[in-house]
N, C-alpha and C positions, 0 to 999 in steps of 0.2 A: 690097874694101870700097868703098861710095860715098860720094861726097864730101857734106859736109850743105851744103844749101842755107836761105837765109836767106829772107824775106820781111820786109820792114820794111813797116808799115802805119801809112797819116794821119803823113805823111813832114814832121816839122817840123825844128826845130835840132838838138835830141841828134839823133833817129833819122836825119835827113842825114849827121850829124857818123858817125855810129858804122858807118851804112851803107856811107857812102866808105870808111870805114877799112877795113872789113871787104871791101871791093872792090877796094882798093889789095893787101892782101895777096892775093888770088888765092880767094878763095870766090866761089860762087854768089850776087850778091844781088839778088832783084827788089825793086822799090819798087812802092806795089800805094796807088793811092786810095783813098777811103773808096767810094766807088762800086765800082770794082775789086772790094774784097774782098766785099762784098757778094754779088756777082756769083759770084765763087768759092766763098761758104760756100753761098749756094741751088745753087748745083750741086753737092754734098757734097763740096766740099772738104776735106780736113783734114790735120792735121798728126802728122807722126810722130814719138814722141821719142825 
């Protein structure tokens, strides 16, 4: 099975907070600007659930 990877987007205080945490235990997490993600939805990015 693969591990789920996280994307935190427009990285302020929670999603800092939650992302480190989530980094600290040993997942996947990119932190992704608002530019960034932009960037990745016009090249059909998308997300798996």
């Amino acid at each position: 099975m693969s591990r789920l990877r996280y994307a935190v987007v427009r990285i302020g205080a929670i999603g800092g907070y939650f992302g480190g945490r989530l980094s600290q235990s040993g997942c996947d997490v990119h932190f992704l600007l608002r530019s960034d993600f932009e960037h990745y939805w016009r090249s059909l990015f998308y997300l798996r659930q």
